[in-house]
TIVO-2410 file (N, C-alpha, C; in nm, 3 decimals):
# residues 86
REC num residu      c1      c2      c3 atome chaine
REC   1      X   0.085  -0.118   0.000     N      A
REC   1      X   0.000   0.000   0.000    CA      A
REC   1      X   0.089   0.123   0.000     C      A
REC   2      X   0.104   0.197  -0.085     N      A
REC   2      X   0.132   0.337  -0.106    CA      A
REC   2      X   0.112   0.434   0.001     C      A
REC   3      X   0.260   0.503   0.026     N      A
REC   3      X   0.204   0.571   0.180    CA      A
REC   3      X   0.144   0.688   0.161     C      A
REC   4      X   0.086   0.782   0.039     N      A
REC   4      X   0.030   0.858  -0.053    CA      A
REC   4      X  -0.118   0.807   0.013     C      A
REC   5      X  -0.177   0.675  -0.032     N      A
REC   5      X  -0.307   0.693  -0.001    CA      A
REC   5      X  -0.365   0.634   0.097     C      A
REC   6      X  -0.255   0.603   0.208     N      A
REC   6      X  -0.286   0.629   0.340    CA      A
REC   6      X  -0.305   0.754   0.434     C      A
REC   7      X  -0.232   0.864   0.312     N      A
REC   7      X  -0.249   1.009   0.378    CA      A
REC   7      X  -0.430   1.015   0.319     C      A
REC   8      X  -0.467   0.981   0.221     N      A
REC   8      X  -0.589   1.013   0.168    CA      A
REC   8      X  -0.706   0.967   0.269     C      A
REC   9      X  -0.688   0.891   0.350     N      A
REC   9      X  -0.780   0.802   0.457    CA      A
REC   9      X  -0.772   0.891   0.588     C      A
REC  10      X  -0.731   1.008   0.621     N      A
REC  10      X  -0.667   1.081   0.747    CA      A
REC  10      X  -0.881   1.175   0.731     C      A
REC  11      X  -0.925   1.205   0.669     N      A
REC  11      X  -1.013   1.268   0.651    CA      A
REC  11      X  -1.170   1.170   0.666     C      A
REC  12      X  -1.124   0.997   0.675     N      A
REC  12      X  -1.231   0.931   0.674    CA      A
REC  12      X  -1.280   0.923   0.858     C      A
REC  13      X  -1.419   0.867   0.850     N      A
REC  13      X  -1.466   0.846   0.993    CA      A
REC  13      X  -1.406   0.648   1.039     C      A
REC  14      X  -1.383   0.718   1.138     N      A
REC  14      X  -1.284   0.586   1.235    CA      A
REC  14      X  -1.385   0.422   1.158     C      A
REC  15      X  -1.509   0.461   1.105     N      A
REC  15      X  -1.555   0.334   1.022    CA      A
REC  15      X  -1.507   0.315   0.911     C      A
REC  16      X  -1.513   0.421   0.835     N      A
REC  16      X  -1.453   0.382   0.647    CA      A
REC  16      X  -1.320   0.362   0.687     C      A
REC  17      X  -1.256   0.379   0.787     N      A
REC  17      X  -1.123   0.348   0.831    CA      A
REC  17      X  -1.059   0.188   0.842     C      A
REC  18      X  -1.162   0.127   0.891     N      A
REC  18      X  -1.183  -0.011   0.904    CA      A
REC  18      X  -1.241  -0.075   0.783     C      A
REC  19      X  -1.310  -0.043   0.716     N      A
REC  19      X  -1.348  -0.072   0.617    CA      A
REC  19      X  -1.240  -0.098   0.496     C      A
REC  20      X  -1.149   0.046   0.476     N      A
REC  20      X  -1.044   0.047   0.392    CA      A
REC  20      X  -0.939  -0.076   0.437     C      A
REC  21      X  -0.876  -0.069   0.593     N      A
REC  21      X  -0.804  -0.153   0.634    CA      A
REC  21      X  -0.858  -0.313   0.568     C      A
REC  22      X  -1.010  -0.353   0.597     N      A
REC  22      X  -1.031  -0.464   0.540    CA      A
REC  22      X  -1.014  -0.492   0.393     C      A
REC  23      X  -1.031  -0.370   0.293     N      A
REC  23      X  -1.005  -0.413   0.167    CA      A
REC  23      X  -0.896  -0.441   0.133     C      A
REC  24      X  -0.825  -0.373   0.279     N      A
REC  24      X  -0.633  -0.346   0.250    CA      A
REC  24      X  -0.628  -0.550   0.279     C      A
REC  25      X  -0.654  -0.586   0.348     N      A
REC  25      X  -0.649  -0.712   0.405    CA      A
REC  25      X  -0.674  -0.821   0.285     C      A
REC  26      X  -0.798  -0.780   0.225     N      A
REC  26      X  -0.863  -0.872   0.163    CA      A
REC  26      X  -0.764  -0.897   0.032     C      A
REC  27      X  -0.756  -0.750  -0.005     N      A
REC  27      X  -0.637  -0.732  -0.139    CA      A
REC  27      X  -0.536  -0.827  -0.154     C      A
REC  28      X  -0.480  -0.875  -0.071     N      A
REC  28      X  -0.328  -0.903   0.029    CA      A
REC  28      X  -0.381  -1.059  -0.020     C      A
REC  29      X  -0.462  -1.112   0.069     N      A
REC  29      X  -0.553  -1.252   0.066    CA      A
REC  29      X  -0.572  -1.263  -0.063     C      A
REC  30      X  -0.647  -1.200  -0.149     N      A
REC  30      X  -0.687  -1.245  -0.268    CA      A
REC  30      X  -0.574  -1.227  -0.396     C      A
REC  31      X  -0.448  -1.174  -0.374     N      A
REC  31      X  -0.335  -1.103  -0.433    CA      A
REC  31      X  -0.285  -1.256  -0.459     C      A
REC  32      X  -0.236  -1.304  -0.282     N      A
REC  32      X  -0.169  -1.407  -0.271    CA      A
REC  32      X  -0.232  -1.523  -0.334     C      A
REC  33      X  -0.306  -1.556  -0.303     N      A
REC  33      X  -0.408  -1.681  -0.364    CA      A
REC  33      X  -0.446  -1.687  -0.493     C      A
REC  34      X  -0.471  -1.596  -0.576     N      A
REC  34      X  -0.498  -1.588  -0.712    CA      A
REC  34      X  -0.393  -1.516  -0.784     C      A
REC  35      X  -0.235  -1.533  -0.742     N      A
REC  35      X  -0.151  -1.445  -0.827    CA      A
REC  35      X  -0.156  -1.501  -0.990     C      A
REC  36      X  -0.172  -1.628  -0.978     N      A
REC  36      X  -0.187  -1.698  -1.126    CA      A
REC  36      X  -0.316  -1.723  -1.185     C      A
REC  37      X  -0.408  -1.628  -1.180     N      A
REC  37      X  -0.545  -1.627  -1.184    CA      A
REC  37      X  -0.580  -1.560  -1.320     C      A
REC  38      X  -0.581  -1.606  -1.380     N      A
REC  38      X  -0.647  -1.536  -1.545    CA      A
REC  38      X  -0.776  -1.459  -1.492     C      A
REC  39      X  -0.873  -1.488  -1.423     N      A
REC  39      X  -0.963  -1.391  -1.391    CA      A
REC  39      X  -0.993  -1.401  -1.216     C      A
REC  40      X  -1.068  -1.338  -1.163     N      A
REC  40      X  -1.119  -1.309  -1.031    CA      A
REC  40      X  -1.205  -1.245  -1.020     C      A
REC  41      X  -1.286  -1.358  -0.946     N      A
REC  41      X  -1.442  -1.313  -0.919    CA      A
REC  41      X  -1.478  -1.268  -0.781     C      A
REC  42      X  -1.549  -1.168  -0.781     N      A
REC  42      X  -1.554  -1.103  -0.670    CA      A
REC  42      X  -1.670  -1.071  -0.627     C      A
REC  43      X  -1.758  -1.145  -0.523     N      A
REC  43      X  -1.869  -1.056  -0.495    CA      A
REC  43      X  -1.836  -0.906  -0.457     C      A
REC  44      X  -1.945  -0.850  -0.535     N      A
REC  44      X  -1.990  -0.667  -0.544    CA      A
REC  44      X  -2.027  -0.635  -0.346     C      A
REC  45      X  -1.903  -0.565  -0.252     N      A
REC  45      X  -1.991  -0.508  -0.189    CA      A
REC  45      X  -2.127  -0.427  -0.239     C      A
REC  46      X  -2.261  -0.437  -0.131     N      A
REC  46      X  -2.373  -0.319  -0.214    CA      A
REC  46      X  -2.279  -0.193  -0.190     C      A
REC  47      X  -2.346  -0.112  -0.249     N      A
REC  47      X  -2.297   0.038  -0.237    CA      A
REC  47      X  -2.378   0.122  -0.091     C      A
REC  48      X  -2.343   0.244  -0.114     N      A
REC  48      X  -2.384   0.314   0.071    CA      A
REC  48      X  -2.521   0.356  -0.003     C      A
REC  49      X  -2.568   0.330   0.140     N      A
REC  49      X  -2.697   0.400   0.128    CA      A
REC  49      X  -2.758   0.550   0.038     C      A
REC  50      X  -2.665   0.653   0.123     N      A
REC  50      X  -2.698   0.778   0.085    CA      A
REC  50      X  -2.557   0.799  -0.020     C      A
REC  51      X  -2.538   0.886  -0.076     N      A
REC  51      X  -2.509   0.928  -0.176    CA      A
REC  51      X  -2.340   1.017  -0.181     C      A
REC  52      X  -2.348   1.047  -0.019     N      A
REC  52      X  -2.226   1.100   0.083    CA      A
REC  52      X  -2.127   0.976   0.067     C      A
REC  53      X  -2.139   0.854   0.083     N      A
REC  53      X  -2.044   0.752   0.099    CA      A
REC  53      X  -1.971   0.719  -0.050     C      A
REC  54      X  -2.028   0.756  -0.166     N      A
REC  54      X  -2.023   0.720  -0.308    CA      A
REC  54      X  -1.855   0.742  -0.315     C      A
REC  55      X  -1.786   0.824  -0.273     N      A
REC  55      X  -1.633   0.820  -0.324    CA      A
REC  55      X  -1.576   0.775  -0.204     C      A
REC  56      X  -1.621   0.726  -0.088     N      A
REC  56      X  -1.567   0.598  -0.052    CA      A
REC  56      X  -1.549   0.496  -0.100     C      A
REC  57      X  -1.684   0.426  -0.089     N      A
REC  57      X  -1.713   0.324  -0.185    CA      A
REC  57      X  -1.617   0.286  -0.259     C      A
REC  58      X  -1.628   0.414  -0.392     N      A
REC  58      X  -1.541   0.340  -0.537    CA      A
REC  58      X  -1.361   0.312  -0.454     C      A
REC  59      X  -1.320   0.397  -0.379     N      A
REC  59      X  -1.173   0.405  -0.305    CA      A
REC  59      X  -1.159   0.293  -0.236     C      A
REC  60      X  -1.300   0.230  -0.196     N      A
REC  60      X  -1.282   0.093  -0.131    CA      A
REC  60      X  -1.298   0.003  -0.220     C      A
REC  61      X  -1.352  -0.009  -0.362     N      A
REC  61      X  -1.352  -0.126  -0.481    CA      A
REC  61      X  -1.173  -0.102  -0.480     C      A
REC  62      X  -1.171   0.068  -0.564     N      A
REC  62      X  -0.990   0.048  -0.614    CA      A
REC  62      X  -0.911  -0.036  -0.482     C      A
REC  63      X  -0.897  -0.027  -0.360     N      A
REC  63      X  -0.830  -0.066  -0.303    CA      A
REC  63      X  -0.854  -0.224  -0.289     C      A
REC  64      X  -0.940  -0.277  -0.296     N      A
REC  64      X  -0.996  -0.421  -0.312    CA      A
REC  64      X  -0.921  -0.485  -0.422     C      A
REC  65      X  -0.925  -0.443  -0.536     N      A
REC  65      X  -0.882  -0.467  -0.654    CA      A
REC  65      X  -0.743  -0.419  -0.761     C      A
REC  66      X  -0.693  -0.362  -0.604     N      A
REC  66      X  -0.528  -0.297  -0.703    CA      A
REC  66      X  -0.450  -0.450  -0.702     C      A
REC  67      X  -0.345  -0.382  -0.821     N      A
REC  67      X  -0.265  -0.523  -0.838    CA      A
REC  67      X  -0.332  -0.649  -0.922     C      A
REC  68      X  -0.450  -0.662  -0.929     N      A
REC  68      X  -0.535  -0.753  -0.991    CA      A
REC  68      X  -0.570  -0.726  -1.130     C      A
REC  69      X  -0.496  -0.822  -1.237     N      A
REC  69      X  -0.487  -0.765  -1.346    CA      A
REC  69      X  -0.635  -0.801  -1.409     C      A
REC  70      X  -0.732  -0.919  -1.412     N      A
REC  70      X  -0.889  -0.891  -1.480    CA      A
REC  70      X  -0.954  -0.935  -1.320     C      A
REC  71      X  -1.019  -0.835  -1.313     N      A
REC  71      X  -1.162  -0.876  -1.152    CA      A
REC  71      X  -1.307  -0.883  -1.220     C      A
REC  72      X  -1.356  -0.955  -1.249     N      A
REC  72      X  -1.490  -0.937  -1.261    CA      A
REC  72      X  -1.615  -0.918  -1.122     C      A
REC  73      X  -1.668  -0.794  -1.087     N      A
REC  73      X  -1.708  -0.769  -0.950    CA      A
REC  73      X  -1.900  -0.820  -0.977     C      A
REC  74      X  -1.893  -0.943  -0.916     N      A
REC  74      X  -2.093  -0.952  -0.939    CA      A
REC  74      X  -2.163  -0.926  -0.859     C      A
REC  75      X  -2.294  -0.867  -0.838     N      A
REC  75      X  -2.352  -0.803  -0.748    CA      A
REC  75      X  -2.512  -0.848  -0.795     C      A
REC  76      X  -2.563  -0.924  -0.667     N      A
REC  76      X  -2.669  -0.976  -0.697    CA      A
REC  76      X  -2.771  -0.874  -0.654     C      A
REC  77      X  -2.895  -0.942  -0.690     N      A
REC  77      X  -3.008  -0.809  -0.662    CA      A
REC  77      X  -3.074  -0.884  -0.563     C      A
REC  78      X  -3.055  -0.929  -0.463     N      A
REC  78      X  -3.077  -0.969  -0.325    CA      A
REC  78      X  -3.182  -1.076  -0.264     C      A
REC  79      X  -3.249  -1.131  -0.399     N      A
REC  79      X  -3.337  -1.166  -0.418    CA      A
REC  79      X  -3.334  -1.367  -0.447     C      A
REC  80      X  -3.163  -1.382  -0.471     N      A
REC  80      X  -3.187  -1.454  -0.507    CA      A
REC  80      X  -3.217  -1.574  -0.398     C      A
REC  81      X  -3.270  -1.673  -0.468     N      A
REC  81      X  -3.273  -1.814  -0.391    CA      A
REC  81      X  -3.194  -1.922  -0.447     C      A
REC  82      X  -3.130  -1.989  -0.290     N      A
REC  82      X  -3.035  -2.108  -0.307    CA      A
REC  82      X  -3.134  -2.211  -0.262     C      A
REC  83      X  -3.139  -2.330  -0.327     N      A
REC  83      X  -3.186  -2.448  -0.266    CA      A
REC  83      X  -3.065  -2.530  -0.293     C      A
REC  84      X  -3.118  -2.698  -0.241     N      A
REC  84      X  -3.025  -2.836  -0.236    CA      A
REC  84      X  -2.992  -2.819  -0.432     C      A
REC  85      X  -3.090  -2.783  -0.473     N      A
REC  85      X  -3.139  -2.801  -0.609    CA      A
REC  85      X  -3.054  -2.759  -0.711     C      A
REC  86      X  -3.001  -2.635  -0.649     N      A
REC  86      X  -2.968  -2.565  -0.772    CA      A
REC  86      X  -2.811  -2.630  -0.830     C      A
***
């Protein structure tokens, strides 16, 4: 992680703080494990509620997904159903 956009996180609330740290985490996890990965699939966090969180958000996809050369991010519409079946 770039010590540039750890200065950029000095302005977030002590939550998007934790939040970033986890994408920082997850990045790391999914970096290591899929370095030989032609693609990576990623469930879509949803997005924030109100409209204030929106350039978090995307700062928390980029940070999820740096280093990762194809991510495909899917994001279900909440609806779906799992059975034994499917």
């Amino acid at each position: 992680m770039p010590v540039e956009r750890i200065g950029e996180w000095e302005n977030l609330s002590q939550v998007d703080v934790r939040r970033m740290h986890t994408a920082m985490r997850l990045n790391e996890v999914i970096t290591k494990k899929s370095k030989e990965a032609k693609l990576v699939l990623l469930n879509m966090p949803g997005p924030p509620k109100n409209r204030v969180g929106n350039e978090n958000y995307m700062e928390f996809l980029e940070v999820l997904t740096e280093g990762l050369n194809r991510v495909l991010l899917v994001r279900g519409g909440g609806r779906e159903v799992i059975t034994i079946y499917s």
